[in-house]
C-alpha positions as CSV (number, residue, x, y, z in Angstrom):
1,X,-39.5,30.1,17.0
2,X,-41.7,27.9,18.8
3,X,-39.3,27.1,22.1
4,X,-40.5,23.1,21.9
5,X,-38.7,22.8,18.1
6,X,-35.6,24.7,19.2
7,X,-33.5,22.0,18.1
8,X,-34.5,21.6,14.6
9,X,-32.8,25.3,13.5
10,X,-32.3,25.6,10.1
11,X,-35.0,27.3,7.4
12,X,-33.7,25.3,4.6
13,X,-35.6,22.3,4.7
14,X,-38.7,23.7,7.0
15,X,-42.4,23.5,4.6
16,X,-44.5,24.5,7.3
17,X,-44.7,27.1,10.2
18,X,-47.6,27.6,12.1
19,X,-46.6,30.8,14.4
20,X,-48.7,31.8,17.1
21,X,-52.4,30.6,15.5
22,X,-55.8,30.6,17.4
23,X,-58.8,29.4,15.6
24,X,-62.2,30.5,17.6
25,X,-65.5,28.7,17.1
26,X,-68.8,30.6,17.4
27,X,-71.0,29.4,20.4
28,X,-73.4,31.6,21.3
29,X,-72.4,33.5,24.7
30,X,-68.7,31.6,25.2
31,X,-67.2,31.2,22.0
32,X,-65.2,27.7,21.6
33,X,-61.4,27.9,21.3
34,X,-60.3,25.1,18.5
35,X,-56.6,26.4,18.4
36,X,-55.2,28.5,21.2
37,X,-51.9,30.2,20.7
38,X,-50.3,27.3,18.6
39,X,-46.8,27.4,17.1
40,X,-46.0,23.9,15.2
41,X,-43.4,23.5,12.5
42,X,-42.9,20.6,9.6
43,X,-39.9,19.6,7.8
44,X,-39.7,18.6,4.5
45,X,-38.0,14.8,4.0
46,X,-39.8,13.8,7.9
47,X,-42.5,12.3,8.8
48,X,-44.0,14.3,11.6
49,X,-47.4,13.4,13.7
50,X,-49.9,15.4,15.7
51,X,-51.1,13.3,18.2
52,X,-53.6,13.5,21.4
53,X,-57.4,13.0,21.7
54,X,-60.1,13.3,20.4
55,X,-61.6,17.2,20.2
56,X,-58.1,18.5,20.9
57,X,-57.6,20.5,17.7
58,X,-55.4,18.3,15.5
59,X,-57.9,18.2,12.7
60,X,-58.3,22.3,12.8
61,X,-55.0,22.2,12.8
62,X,-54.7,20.0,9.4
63,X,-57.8,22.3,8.0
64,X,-55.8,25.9,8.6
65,X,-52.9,24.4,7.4
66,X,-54.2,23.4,4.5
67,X,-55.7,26.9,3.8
68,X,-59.8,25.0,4.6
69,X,-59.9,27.1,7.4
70,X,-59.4,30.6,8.3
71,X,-57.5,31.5,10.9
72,X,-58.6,34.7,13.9
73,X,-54.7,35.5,14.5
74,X,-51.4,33.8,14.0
75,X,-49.4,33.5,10.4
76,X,-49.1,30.5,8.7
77,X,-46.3,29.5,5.9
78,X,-46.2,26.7,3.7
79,X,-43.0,26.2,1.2
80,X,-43.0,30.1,2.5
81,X,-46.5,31.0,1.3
82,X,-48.0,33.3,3.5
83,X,-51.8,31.7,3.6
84,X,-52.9,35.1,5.0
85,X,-51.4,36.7,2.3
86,X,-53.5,34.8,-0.1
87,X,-57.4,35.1,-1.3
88,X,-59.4,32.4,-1.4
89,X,-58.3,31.5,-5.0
90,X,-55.3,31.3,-5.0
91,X,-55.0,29.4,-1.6
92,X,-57.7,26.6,-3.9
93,X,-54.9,26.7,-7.0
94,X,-52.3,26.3,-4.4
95,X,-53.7,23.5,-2.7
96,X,-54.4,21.7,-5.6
97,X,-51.2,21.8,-6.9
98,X,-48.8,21.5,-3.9
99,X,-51.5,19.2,-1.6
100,X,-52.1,15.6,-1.2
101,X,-55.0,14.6,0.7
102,X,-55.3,11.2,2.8
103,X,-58.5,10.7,4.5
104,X,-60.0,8.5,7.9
105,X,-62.4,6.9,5.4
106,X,-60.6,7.0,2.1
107,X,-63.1,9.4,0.3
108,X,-63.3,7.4,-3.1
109,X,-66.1,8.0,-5.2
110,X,-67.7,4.8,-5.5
111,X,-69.3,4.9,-9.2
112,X,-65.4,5.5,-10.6
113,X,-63.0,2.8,-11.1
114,X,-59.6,2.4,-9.3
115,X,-58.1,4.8,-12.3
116,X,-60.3,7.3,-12.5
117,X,-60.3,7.9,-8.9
118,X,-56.2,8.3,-9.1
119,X,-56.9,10.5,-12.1
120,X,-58.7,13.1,-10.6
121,X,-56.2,15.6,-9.3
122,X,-54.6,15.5,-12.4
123,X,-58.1,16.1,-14.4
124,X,-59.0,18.7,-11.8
125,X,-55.3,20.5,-13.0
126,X,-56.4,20.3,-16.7
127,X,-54.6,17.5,-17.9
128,X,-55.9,15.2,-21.0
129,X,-58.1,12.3,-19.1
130,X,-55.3,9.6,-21.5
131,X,-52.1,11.6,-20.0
132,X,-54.0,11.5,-16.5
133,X,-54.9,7.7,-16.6
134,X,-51.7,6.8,-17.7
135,X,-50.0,8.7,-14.7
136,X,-52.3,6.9,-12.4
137,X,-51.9,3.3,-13.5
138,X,-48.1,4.2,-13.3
139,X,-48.7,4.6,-9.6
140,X,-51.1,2.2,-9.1
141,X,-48.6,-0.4,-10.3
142,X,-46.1,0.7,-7.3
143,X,-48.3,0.4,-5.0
144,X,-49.2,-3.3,-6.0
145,X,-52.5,-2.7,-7.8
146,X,-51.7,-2.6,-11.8
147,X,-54.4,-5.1,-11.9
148,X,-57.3,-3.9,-10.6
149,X,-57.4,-0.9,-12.5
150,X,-60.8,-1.2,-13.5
151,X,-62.3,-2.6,-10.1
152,X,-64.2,-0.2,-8.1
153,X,-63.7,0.6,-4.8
154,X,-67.0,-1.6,-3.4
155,X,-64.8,-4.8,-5.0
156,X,-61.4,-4.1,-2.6
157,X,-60.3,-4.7,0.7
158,X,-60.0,-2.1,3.4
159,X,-56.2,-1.7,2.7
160,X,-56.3,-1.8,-1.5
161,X,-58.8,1.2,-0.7
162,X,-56.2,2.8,1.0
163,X,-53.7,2.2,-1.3
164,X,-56.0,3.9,-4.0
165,X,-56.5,6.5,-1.4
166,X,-52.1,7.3,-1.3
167,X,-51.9,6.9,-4.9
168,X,-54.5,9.5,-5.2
169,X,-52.7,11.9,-2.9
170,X,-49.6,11.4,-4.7
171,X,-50.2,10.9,-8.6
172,X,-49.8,14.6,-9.1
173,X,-46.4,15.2,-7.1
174,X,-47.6,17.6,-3.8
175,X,-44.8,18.6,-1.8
176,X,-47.4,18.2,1.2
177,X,-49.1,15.2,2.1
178,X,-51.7,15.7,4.8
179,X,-53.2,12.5,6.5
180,X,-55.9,12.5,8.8
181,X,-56.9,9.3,11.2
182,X,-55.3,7.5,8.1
183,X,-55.4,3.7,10.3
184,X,-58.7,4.5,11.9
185,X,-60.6,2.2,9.7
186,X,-58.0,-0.3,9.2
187,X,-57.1,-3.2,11.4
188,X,-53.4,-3.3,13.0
189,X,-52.1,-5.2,10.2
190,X,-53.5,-3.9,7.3
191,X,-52.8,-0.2,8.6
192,X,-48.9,-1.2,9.6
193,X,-49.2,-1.7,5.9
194,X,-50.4,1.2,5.0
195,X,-47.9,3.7,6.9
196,X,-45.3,1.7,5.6
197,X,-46.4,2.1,1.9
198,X,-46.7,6.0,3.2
199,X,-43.4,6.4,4.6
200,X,-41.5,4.6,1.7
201,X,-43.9,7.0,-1.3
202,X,-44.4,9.4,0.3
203,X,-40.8,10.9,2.7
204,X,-38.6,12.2,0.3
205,X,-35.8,15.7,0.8
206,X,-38.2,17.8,-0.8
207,X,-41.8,16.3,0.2
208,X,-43.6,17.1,3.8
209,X,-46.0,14.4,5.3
210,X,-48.0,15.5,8.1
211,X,-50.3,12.7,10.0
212,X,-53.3,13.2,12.4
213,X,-53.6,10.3,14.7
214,X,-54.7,8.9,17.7
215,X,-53.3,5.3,16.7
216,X,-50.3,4.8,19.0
217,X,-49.5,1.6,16.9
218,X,-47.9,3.8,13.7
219,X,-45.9,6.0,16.2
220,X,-42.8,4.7,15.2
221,X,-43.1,5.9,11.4
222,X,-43.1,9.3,13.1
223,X,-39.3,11.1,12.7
224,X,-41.1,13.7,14.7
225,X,-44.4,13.8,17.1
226,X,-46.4,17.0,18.2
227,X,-48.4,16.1,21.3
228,X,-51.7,18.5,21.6
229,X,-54.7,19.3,24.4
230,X,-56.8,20.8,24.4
231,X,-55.7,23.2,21.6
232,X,-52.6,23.3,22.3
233,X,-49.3,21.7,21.3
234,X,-48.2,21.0,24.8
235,X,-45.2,18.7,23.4
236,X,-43.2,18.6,20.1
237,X,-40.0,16.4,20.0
238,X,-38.1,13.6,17.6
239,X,-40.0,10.1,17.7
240,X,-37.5,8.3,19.5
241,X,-37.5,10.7,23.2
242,X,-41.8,10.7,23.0
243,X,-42.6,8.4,25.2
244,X,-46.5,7.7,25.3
245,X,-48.9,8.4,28.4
């Protein structure tokens, strides 16, 4: 067990565990070290954040979590999947079942409407395109958009994109949520908004969120933070004892 999340024992709720990972980058004569040595652990029914600056590995971290990225050493487990155990195949079907992604810049495709871009994990899992917009406008509804359906993402505000963004990464039930840099393009308002939307959808007893971010404003949505530099998680604690700087 990592020695900085000694005090959450207990297997029963944990969804991921990242034990002794390094990720290496080729770079000619002095290969670069993305991950070095990390351990890092998520519970189901928290919110936890990996926080520090830029270049220090978080996203890498998201990437080999999510099965994107291979890893050089280390095991990872998600809802105890072994990733390493796993081709290529059947770490895709299990990511597209299990995963929700949020992205920095929202990642909608811009010549679908609000419904069809919700629709797509379910399409992409074989479901009938009726069954799959019905699910969506279901969620689209909760999130305060049942009437712009139709609108594309060119005719909404930087928050209602992000809104169609966390439907998206919910409408098919993942037990993960991964979110990277999810306030980046928001102002402090609108992306207050946003986490809050996240936190209430999205943290549930049998659901893991994880969030990238660099955005010290949305800390406090955090149950738990992971600090990292340089590629290493230097700090991992509950949200109320991380003090920032």
């Amino acid at each position: 067990m990592n020695p900085h999340d000694a005090s959450r024992a207990g297997a029963d709720s944990l969804a991921v565990a990242v034990r002794n990972v390094t990720k290496i980058f080729p770079n000619g004569d002095t290969p670069t070290y993305a991950l070095r040595d990390v351990s890092f652990e998520a519970r189901c029914g928290e919110l936890t954040m990996i926080v520090g600056p830029s270049g220090c590995g978080k996203t890498t971290l998201l990437s080999v979590i999510c099965g994107t990225l291979a890893i050089d050493s280390g095991t990872i487990s998600v809802f105890g999947h072994d990733l390493g155990g796993m081709s290529v195949a059947e770490i895709t079907g299990f990511r597209s079942k299990n995963v929700g992604f949020i992205f920095q810049q929202f990642n909608l495709i811009p010549t679908l409407s609000v419904m069809e871009n919700v629709s797509i994990p379910l399409i992409l899992q074989g479901w009938n395109y009726r069954k799959a917009e019905e699910k969506a406008a279901s969620i689209l509804a909760e999130v305060g958009l049942g009437n712009r359906l139709n609108s594309f993402p060119k005719q909404l505000s930087g928050g209602q994109q992000q809104r169609v963004a966390i439907s998206r990464a919910l409408v098919h039930d993942p037990k993960l949520i991964i979110c990277d840099e999810p306030t980046a393009s928001l102002d402090a308002k609108t992306g207050l908004h946003a986490l809050e939307l996240l936190k209430k959808s999205a943290c549930r007893p049998d659901r893991c969120v994880i969030v990238v971010t660099h955005d010290s404003r949305i800390f406090s949505f955090a149950d738990w933070i992971a600090e990292m530099e340089d590629g290493r998680v230097v700090r991992s604690c509950p949200a109320a004892e991380f003090h920032h700087g």
